[in-house]
C-alpha positions in Angstrom: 15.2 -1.1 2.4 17.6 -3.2 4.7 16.1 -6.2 6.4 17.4 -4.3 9.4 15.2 -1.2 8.5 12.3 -2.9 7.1 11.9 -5.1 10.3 12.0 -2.3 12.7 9.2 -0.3 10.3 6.9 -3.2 10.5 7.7 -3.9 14.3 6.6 -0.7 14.9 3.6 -0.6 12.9 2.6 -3.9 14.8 2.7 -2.6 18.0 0.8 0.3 17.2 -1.8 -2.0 16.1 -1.8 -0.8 12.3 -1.0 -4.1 10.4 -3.9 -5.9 12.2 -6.2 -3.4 11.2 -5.7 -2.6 8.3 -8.1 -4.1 5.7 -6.8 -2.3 2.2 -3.5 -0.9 1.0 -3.2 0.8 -2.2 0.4 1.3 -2.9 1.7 3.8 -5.7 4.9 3.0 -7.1 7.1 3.5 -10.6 6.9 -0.7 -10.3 5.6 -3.5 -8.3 9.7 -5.0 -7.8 10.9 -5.3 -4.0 12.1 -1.7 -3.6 8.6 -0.3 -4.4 5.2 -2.3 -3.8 6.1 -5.1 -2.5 9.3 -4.0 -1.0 6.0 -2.4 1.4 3.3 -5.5 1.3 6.7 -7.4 2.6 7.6 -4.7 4.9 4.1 -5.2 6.3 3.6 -8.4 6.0 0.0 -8.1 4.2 -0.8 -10.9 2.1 -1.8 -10.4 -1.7 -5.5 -10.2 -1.5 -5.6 -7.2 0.8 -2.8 -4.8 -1.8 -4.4 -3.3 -4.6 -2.3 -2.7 -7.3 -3.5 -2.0 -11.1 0.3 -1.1 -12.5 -0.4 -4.3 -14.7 -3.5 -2.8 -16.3 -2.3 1.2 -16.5 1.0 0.7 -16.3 2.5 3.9 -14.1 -0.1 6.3 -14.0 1.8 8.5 -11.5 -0.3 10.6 -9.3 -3.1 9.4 -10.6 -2.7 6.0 -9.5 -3.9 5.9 -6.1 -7.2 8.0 -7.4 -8.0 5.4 -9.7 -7.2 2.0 -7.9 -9.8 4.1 -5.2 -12.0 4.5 -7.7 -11.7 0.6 -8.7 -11.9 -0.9 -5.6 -14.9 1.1 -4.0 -16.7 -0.1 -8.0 -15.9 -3.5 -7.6 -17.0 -3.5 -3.5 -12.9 -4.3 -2.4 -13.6 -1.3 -0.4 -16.5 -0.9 1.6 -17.5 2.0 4.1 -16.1 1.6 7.3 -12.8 -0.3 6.1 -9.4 1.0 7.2 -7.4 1.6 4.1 -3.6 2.8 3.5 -2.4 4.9 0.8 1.5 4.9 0.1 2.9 6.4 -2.5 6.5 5.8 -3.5 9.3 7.7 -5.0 13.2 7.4 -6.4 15.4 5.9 -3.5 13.5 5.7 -0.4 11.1 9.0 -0.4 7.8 7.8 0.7 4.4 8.8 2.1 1.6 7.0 3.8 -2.2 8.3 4.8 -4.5 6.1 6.7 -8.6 6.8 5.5 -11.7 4.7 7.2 -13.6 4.6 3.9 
């Protein structure tokens, strides 16, 4: 995504208060290099420890990867009830999809 692009995304997603709030984000993409997951956590400016990502241990797992880093994090207490969490899923070029879920 152009710097251009990807600073107007996450200037509006400040102002709507999002980015503050937002406690989890469990990105779904073919790899973790700039244009998928951390193209977002930079887009977003969310540090490490609040991005999910299990690509390293599954490898791509497509649809199913969001499912099962849900599964993971409620297991492991990452996710607790109440928490704001982000799902984005990823796709060739710049095809994307986000849902917001208070666990």
């Amino acid at each position: 995504m152009a710097a251009n692009r990807r600073d107007r995304f996450r200037a509006e997603q400040e102002d709507a208060g999002l980015v503050a709030a937002l406690e989890e984000a469990l990105p779904r993409g073919a790899q973790l290099y700039v244009h998928d997951v951390e193209g977002v956590q930079k887009a977003l400016g969310l540090p490490d420890e609040r991005v999910y990502n299990n690509i390293q241990k599954y490898g791509n797992t497509t649809a199913a990867t969001i499912p099962i880093a849900l599964d993971e994090c409620r297991k492991s207490g990452r996710i607790r009830p109440g928490q704001l969490v982000c799902f984005v899923g990823l796709g060739s070029g710049f095809h994307w999809g986000a849902a917001l879920m208070r666990a």
